[in-house]
Structures are given as C-alpha cells and as structure tokens.
C-alpha positions in Angstrom: -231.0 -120.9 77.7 -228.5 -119.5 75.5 -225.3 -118.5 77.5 -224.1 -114.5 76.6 -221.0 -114.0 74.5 -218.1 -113.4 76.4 -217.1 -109.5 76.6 -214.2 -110.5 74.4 -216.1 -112.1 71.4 -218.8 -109.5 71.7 -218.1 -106.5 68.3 -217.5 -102.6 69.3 -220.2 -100.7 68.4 -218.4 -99.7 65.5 -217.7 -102.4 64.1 -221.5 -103.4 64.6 -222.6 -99.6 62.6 -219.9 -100.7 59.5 -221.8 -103.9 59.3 -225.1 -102.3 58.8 -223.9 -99.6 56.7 -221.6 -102.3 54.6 -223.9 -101.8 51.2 -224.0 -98.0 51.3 -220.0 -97.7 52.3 -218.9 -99.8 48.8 -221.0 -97.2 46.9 -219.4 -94.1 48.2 -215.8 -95.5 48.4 -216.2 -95.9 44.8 -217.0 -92.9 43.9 -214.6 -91.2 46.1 -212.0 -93.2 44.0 -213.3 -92.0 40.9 -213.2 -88.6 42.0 -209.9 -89.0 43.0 -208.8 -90.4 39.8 -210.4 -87.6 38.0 -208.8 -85.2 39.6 -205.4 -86.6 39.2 -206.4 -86.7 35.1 -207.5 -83.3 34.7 -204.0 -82.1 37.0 -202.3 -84.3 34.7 -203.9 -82.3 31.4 -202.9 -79.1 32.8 -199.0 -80.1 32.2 -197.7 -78.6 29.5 -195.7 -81.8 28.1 -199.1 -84.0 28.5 -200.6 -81.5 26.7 -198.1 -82.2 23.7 -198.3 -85.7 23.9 -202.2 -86.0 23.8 -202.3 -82.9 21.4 -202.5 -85.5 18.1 -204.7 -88.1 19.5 -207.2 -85.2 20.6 -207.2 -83.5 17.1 -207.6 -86.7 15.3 -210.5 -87.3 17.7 -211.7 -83.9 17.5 -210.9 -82.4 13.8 -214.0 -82.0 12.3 -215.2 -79.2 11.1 -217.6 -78.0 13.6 -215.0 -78.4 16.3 -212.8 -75.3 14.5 -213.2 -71.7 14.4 -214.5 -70.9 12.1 -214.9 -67.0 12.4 -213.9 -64.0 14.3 -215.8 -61.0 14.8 -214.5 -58.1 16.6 -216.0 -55.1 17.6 -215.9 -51.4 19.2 -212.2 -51.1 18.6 -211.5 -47.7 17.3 -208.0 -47.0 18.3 -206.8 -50.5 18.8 -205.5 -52.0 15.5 -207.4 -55.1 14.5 -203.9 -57.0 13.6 -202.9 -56.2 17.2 -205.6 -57.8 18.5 -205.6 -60.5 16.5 -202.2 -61.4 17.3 -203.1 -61.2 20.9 -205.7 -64.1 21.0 -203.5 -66.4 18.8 -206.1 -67.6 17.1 -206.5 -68.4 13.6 -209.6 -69.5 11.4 -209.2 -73.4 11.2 -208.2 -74.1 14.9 -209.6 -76.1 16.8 -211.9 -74.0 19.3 -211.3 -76.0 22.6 -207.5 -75.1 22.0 -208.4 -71.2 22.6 -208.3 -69.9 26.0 -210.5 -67.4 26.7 -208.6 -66.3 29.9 -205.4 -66.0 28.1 -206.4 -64.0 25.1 -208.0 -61.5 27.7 -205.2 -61.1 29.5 -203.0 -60.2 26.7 -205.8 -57.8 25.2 -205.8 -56.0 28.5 -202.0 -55.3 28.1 -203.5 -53.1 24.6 -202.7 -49.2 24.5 -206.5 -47.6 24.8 -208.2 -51.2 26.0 -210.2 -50.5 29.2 -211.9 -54.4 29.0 -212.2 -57.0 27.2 -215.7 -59.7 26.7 -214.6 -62.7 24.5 -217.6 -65.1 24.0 -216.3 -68.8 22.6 -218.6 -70.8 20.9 -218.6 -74.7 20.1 -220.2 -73.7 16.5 -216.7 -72.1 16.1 -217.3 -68.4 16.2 -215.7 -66.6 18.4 -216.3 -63.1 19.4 -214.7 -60.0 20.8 -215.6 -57.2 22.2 -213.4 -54.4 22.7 -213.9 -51.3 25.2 -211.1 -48.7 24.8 -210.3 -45.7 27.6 -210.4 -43.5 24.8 -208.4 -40.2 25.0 -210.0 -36.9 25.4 -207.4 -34.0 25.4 -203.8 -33.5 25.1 -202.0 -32.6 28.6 -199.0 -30.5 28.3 -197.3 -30.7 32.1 -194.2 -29.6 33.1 -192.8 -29.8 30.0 -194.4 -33.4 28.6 -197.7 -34.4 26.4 -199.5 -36.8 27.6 -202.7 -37.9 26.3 -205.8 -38.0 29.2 -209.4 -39.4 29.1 -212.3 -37.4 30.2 -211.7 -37.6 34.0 -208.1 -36.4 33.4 -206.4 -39.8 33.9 -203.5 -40.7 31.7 -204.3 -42.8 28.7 -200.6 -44.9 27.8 -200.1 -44.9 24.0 -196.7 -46.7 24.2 -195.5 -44.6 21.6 -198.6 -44.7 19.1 -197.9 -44.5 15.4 -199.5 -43.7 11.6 -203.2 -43.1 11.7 -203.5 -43.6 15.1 -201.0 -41.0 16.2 -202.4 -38.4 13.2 -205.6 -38.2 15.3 -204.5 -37.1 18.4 -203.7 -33.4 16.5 -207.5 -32.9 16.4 -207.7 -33.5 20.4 -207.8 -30.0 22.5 -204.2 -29.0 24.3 -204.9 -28.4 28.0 -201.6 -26.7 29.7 -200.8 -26.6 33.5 -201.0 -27.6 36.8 -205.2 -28.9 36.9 -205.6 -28.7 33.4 -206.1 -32.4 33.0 -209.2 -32.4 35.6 -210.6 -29.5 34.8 -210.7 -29.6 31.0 -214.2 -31.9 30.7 -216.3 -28.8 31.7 -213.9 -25.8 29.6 -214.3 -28.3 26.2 -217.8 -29.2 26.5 -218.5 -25.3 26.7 -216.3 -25.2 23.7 -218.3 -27.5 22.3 -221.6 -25.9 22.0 -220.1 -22.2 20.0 -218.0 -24.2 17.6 -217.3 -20.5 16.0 -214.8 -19.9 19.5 -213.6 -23.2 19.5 -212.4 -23.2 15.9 -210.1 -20.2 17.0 -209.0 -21.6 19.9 -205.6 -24.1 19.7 -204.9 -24.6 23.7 -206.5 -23.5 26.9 -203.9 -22.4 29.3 -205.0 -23.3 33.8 -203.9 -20.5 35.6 -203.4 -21.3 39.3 -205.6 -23.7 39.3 -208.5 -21.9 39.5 -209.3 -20.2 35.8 -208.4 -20.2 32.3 -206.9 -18.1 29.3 -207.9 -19.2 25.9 -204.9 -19.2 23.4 -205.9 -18.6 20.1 -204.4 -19.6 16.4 -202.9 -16.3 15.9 -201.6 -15.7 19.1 -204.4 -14.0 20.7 -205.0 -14.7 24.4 -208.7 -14.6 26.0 -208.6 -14.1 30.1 -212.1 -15.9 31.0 -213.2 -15.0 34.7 -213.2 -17.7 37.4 -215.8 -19.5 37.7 -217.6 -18.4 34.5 -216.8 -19.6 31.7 -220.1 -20.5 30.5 -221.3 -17.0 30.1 -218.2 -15.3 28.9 -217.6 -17.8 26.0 -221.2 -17.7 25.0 -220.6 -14.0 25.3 -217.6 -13.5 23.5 -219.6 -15.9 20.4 -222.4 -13.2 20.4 -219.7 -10.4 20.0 -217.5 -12.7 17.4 -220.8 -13.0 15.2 -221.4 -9.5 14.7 -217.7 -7.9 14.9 -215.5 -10.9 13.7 -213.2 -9.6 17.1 -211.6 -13.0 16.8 -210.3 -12.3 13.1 -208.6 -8.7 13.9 -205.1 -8.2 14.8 -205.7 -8.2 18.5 -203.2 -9.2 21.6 -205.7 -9.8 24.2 -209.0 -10.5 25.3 -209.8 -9.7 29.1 -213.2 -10.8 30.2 -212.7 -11.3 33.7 -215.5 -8.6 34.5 -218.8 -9.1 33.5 -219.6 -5.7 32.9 -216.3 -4.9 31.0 -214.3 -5.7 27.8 -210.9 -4.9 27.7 -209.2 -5.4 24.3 -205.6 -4.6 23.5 -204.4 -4.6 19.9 -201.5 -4.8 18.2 -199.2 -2.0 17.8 -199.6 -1.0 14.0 -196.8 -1.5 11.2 -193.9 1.1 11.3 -194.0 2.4 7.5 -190.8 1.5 5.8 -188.0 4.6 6.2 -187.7 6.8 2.9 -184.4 7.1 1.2 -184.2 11.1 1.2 -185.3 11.3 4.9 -183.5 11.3 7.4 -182.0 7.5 8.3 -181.0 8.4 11.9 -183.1 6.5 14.2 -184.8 8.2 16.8 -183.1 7.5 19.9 -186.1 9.0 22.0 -188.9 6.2 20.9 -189.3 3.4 23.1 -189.2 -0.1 21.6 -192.7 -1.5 21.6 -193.6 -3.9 24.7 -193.4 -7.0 24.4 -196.7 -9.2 23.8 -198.1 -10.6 27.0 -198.4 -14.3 25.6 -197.4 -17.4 26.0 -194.3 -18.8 24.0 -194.8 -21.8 21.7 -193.1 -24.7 22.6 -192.2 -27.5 19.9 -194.0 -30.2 19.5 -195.2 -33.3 16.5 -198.6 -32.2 16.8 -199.5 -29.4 18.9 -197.6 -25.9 18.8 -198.6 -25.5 22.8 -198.3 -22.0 24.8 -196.1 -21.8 27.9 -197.6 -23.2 31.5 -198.7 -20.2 33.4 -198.7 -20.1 37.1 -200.1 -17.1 38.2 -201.6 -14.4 36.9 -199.9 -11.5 35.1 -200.1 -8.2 37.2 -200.3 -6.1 33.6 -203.4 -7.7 33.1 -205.4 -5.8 35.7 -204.4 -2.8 33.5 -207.3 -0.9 31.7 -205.2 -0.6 29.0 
C-alpha cells in the first residue's frame, strides 16, 4: 500500500489548477504580450518626431498612385470661400490620403465665418469629400448703435469682418432696428415676402417696444402697422398701393393701427420762390413747418438705417 505524501510535498490547489490549465495559459500570455506591444507601437506613431522619422520609409512604402488624393470635391458652401476652405484641410491633390486627418480639417473648418458643420468623407481611392453647411445670415440687426448680421432665429452670425463679394451681399438682406427686432423679424419678412410690391418700398422695419412695427420706407415714409397684425394690414396696404400708387406720393406717414381707419399725413407742399417786386419781408406771423415724425438715418457701408425707437410717438394717436 502506497504511503500518502507528506502535507509538505503535497501542491496548493493552485498550483495543481496552473498545471492543468498550463496549455491554455502560454496561449493567452502571448497574446496579452502582443497586445501590449501593439499598443506601445501605435503610442509610439502618435509622437510627432516618430512621425518624421518613419515619414520616408512610409511614403516609399506607400507612394503609389492609388494611395494619393487624387481629388477634392466640395459642396454647399455659398458664403464660405472655396480657397478658405481649402487651406483649412491642408490638403493638396498628390498627397498621400492616410496623411489627411479628417478630425483636424473639421476642426479648422468649424472655426469658418457662416460654417454651422462640417461631413468630410476620406476615401482609400483618393477622393476626398466635403460637405459644407453654413448658418446662413437672414437680416441685418441694427442694436444700440451696431450691425450685426442674424440668422432666421435671430442669433448672431460672426463674419469676422467679411469682405468683396461676400460683404456686397449683405446690402440685399432686410435691416431690422431695436430692442426684439432680431427675434421677431422671421414672421414681419416672410409677410414681406409674399406682396413683393410693399417690400420693394420698404428699406428697414423699425420694433417698437417690443411689441409692433413701423415700416420705413425708401423715401422716408413711415408705415405704423397694428400689433399683432401685420398680416392683414400689409396685404391691405398692397391692395390700396395697386390701385392708388400711395407708396409713390409725397407722403410722411402711414398709420394703420386701426382696422377700420387710414390715417395718411402728407407732406407740406413747396413754398413758391419770393418775387422780386413783392414784398421781401418775411412774415413773422407763419409758423415754421413741423418737423417730420421719422426716424433719422444713421451712417452706414451698406444700409442707410432709421433711428431705434422705444416707444411710441404720442402725435401719432393724432387724426391728423
């Protein structure tokens, strides 16, 4: 009978389970070495000098043709310049493709005036694609004395100081003055929009407390709209345009803030020239005519816009 193995011979159960498992351990140490080895490579590309160092033996391996780009197409940029996008990717036809980073050129594309996001699409054939979607700007903003250029939910579009072209189309965008202007023009220009007659008089709209608007028109004529309608007075004041031409006379102001009324104040006619065998004493009795209720032009490159108005004049609730 075979004597037991003294209790300090006798294995740990450990050491019993590594002796069973001894075929499937070598197996996954080695791949946990590998891993580890990769890892410490693909660190190692990340660094900048490695980078230079393997940059020639990678091109050699690398240059062929189909490795390159070989075009760039760019699309839905309308106010973005395609040289400034270009020189944000840092790209050129001829590279080689795997040296273009995707993450890098969107990062610098997302620092472009008017660019809302950025999809760039890189391809091993060598194409690469761009496309571009721009926050573009829907009215002019004239607050407290400054332009600034707003999209359609009234947010502030940055144009870093846009020249050229791209600056010569902002003059065709509507001017918007005052305190709520910039939310609250989407709705006003979108009525605009459908009587293009009244909109091609109209050169700024004018908030007035926050709650209505006066239309400014190119020869100094202002409109009072109502609050809260604007709909039906500027599809109203069309209608009466068409058959009257009442935006082409020589007229100070508009008031349609009641539905059932139109008040219209013109301008004060032309004193006839004094005759040279009358009498050349002025007439100390006549009053000097009053002055026009409307806003003063301020200076500006592209929009000549009225004064900010903050409440609403008392002599317009006249039935003058």
């Amino acid at each position: 009978m075979r004597s037991p193995l003294p209790p300090a011979d006798r294995p740990s159960r450990i050491g019993l389970f590594l002796r069973r498992q001894k075929r499937l351990l070598r197996p996954i140490a080695g791949l946990l070495f590998l891993a580890i080895l990769g890892s410490i490579g693909y660190i190692s590309l990340k660094i900048p000098a490695v980078q230079e160092q393997i940059a020639p033996l990678r091109d050699k391996l690398l240059g062929t043709s189909a490795l390159r780009v070989t075009s760039i197409h760019i699309d839905g940029a309308q106010l973005t310049s395609e040289q400034s996008i270009r020189d944000a990717l840092g790209v050129e036809v001829g590279d080689p493709v795997l040296d273009f980073s995707v993450s890098d050129a969107r990062e610098k594309l997302d620092t472009l005036p008017f660019v809302d996001h950025v999809t760039i699409e890189r391809h091993l054939s060598g194409e690469i694609d761009v496309h571009i979607t721009e926050r573009l700007p829907y009215a002019v903003w004239q607050h407290q004395g400054h332009f600034e250029l707003i999209d359609r939910q009234g947010n502030r579009v940055p144009d870093q100081g846009m020249t050229g072209k791209d600056a010569e189309a902002f003059t065709k965008l509507p001017l918007v003055v005052g305190d709520g202007a910039n939310t609250a023009a989407a709705s006003l220009i979108d009525i605009l929009a459908q009587e293009p007659d009244v909109k091609s008089h109209v050169t700024a709209a004018v908030r007035v407390s926050d709650r209505r608007w006066n239309l400014t028109l190119r020869d100094g004529t202002t409109v009072l709209l109502p609050e809260g309608e604007e709909t039906p007075a500027i599809h109203r004041l069309a209608k009466i345009n068409a058959s009257t031409q009442l935006l082409d006379r020589p007229v100070l102001l508009i008031d349609m803030r009641l539905p059932d009324r139109l008040t219209i104040k013109e301008k004060p006619p032309t004193s006839p020239p004094s005759s040279d065998t009358g009498n050349n004493t002025p007439d100390s009795s006549a009053s000097p005519p009053r002055k026009a209720d409307t806003p003063k032009p301020v200076s500006h490159p592209t929009h000549p816009a009225p004064k900010e108005t903050k409440k609403d004049n008392p002599e317009e609730n006249s039935d003058e």
